[in-house]
Backbone as a ProteinNet text record, in pm:
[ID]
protein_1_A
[PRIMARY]
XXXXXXXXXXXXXXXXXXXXXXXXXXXXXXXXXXXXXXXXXXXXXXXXXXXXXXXXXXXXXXXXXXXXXXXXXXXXXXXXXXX
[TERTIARY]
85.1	0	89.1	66.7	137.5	62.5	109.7	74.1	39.5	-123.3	-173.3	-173.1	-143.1	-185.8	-204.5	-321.2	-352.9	-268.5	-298.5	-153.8	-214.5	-301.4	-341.2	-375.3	-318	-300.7	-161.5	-159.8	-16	-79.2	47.9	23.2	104.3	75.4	95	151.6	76.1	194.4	109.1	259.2	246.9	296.4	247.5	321.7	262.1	316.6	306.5	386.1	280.3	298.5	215.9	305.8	213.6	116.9	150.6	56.8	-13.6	-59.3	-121.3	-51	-130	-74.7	-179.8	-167.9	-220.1	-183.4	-216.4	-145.4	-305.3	-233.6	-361.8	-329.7	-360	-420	-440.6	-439.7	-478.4	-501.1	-643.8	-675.3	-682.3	-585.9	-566.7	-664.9	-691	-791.8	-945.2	-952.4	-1097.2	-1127.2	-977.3	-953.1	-1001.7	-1043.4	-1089.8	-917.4	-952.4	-858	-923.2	-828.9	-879.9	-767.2	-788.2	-743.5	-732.5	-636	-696.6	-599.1	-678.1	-615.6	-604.1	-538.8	-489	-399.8	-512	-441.9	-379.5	-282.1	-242.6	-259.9	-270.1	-299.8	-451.2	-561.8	-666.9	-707.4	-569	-595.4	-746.1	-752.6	-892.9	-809.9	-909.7	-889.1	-1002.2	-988.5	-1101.4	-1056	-1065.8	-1079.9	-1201.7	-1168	-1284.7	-1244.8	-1341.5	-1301.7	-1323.8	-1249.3	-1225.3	-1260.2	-1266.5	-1274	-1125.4	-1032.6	-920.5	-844.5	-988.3	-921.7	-934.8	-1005.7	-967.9	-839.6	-810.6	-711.2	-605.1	-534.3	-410.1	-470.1	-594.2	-649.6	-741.4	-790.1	-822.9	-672	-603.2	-506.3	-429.6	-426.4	-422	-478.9	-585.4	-700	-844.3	-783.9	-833.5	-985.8	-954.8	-1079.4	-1176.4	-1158.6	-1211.6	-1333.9	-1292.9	-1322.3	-1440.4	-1343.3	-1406.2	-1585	-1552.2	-1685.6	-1733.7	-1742.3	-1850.1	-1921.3	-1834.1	-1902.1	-2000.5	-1935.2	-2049.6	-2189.8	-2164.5	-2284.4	-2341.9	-2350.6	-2430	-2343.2	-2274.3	-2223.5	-2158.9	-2156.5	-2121.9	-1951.9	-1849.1	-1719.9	-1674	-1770.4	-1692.5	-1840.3	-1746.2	-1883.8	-1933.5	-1895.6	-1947.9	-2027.8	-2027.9	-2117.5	-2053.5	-2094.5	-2045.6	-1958.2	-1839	-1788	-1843.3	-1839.1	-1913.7	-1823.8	-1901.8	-1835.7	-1762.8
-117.4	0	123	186.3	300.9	474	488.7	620.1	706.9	732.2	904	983.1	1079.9	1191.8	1340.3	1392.6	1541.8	1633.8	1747.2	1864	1870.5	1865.2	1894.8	1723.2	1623.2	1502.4	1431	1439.3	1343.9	1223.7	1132.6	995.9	1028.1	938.8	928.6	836.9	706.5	590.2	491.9	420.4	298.8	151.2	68.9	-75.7	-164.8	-264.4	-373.4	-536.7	-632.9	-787.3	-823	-944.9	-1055.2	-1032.8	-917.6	-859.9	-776.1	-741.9	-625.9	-474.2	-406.4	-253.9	-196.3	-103.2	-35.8	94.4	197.2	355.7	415.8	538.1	596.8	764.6	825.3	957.3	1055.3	1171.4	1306.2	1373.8	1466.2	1547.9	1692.6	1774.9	1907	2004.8	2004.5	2098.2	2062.4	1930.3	1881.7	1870.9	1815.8	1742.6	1609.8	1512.5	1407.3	1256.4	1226.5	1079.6	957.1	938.4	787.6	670.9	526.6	446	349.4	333.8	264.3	116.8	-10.1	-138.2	-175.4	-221.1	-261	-411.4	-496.6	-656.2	-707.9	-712.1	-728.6	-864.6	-959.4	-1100.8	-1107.7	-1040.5	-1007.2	-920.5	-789.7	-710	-635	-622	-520.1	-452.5	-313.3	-262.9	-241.9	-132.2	-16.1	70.8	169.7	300	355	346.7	404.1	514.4	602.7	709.9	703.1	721	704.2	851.2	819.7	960.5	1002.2	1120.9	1110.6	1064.8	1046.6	965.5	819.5	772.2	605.7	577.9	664.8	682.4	605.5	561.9	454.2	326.5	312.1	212.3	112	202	187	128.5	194.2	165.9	44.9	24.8	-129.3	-264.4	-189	-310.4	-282.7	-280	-213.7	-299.9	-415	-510.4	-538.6	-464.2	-456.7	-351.7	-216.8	-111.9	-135.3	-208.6	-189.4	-285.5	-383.7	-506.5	-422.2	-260.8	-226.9	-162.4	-83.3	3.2	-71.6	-185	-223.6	-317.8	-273.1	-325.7	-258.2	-117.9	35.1	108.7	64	127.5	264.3	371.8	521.3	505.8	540.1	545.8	705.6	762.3	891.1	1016	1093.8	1165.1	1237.3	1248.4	1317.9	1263.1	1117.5	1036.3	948.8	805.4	755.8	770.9	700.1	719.9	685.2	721.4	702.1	596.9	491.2	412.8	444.8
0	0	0	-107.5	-68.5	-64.8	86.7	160.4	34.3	66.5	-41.4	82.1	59.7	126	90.4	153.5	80.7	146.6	88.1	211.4	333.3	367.9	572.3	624.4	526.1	608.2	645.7	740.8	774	877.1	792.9	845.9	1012.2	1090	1222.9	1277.3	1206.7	1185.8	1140.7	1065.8	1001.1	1066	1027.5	1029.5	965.8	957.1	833.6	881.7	860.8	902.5	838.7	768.2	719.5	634.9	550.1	386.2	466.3	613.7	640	701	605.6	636.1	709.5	840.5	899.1	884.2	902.8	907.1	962.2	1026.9	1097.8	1086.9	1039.4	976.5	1057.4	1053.5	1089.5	1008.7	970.2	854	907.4	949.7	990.7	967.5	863.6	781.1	832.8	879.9	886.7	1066.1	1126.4	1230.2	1248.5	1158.6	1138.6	1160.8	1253.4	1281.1	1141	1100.7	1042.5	1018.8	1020.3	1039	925.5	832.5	731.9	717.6	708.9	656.7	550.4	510.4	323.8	384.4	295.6	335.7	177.7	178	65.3	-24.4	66.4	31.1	-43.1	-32	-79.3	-161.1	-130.8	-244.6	-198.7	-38.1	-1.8	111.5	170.8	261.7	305.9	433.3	462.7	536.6	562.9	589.7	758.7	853	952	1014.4	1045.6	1105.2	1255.8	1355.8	1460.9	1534.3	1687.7	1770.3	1815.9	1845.8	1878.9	1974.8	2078.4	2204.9	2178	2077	2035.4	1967.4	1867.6	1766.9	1771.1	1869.7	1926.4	1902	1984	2028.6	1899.7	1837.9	1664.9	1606.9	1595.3	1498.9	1546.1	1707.6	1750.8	1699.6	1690.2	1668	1566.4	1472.3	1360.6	1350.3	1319.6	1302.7	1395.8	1513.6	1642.9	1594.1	1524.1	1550.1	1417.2	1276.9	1152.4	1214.5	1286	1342.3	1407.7	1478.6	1565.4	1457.7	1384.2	1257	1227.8	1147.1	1105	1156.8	1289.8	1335.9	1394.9	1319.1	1348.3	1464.8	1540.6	1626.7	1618.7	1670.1	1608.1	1664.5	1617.2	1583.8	1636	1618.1	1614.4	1632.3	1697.4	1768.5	1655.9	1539.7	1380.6	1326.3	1336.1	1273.6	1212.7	1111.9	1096	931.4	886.9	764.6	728.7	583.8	461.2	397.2	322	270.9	88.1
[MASK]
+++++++++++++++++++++++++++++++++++++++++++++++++++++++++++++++++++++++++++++++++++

């Protein structure tokens, strides 16, 4: 996966095991945290937007966070990402 980023986003951090990439986001301009996975063995990702006090804890445990989303659970006090 390789890092896009717009000018008021910087990555925060990355890591990578076993075909999966994690990196977790800051959008300056927006103030929006997001967390995105890219599994390379599948050739899918996703993208969730997190609250800033989850933001560590998201990017820990990404699949934790992507399974509440989608089981309506609100992520972030804005509402939920758009897919």
């Amino acid at each position: 996966m390789t890092p896009t980023t717009t000018k008021s986003e910087r990555e925060l951090a990355h890591r990578a095991s076993d075909g999966l990439e994690v990196s977790l986001y800051w959008n300056e301009g927006t103030n929006r945290v997001t967390v995105r996975l890219y599994d390379a063995r599948s050739d899918e990702g996703f993208e969730i937007e997190v609250a800033a006090r989850r933001a560590l804890d998201a990017y820990r445990h990404p699949f934790a966070y992507a399974a509440r989303e989608q089981m309506g659970e609100t992520i972030v006090a804005t509402g939920r990402l758009a897919a």
